[in-house]
C-alpha positions in Angstrom: -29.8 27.1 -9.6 -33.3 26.4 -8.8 -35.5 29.7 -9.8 -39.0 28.3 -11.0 -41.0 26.4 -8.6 -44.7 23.6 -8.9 -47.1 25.5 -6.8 -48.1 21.7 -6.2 -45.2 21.1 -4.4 -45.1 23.8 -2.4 -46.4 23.8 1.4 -49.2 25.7 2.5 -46.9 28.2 4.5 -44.8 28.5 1.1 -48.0 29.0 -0.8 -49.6 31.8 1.1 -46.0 33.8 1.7 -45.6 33.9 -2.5 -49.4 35.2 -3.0 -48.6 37.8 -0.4 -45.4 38.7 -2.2 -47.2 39.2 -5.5 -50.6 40.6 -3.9 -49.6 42.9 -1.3 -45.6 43.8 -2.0 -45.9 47.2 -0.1 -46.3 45.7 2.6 -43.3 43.7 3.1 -41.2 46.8 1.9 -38.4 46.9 4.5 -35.6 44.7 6.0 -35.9 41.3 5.8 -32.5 40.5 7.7 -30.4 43.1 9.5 -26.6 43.4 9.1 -26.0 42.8 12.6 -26.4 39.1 12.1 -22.7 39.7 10.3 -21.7 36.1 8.5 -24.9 34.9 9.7 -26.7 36.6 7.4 -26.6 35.0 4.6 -28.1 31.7 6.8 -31.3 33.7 7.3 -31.4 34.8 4.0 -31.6 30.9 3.1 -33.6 30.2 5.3 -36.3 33.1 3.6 -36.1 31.9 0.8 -37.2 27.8 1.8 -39.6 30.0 3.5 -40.5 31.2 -0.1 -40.1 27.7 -1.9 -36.6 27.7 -2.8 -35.3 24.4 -3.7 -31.7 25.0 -3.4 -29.3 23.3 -1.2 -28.9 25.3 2.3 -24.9 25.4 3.5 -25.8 27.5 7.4 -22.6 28.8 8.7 -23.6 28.3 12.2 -23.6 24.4 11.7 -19.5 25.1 11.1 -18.9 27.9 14.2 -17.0 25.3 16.3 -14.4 24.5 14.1 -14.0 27.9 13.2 -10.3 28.6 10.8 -10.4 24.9 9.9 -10.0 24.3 6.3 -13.5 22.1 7.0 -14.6 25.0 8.2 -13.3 27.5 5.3 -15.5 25.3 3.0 -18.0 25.2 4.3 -18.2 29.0 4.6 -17.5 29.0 1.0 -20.2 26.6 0.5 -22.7 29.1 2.5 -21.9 31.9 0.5 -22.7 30.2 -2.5 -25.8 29.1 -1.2 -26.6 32.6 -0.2 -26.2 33.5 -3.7 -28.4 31.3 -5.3 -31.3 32.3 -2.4 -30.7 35.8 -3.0 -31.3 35.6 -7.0 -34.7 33.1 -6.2 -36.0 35.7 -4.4 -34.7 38.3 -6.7 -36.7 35.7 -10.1 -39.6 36.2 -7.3 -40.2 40.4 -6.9 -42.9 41.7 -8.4 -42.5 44.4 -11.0 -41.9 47.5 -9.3 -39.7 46.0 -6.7 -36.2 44.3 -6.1 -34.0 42.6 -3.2 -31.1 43.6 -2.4 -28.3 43.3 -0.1 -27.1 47.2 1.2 -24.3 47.4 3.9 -24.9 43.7 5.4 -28.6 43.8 5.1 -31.2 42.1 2.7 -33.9 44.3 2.2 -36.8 44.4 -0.4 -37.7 47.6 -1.9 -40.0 49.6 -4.1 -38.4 51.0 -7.5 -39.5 54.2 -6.3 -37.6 54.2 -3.2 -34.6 53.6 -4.8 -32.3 56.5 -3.7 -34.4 58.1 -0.7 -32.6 58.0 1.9 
């Protein structure tokens, strides 16, 4: 699992996203990927996370959806979720203090400590 990353490898894009994730987390306080996505969800999460220098291997569901209930298929939906797993805890190693990820009812969403149980 990949949780540290060289700034000197990183791209511009990936740069400026993880000094606005340490600088200014109150602003990205929110949903980051809606449940409605369903088993997709986890590809967008993924997909974040590259956005936020994860070095991980990504396994998208949607590159499987036409062979859907085919053992190939099955493990590569496995496959996804583990990769899901591992971009959710990158992100997690990257919240500032005072804030977390998490997934609640099939959304990803990053929140402030303080929130936590306003609802």
């Amino acid at each position: 699992m990949t949780t540290t990353t060289d700034n000197a490898t990183l791209t511009y894009t990936q740069q400026r996203n993880l000094a606005t994730l340490s600088v200014r987390p109150q602003a990205l306080v929110g949903c980051w990927v809606d449940g409605v996505r369903g088993i997709y969800a986890g590809d967008a999460v993924q997909q974040i996370a590259q956005e936020y220098g994860w070095q991980g291997t990504p396994c998208i569901v949607a590159d499987h959806s036409d062979d859907a209930g085919s053992a190939e298929a099955l493990e590569a939906h496995e496959a996804s979720s583990w990769a899901t797993d591992e971009a959710t805890l990158y992100l997690e190693s990257l919240a500032p203090s005072g804030y977390h990820f998490e997934w609640c009812e099939g959304s990803f969403v990053f929140l402030s400590d303080e929130d936590e149980g306003e609802e």
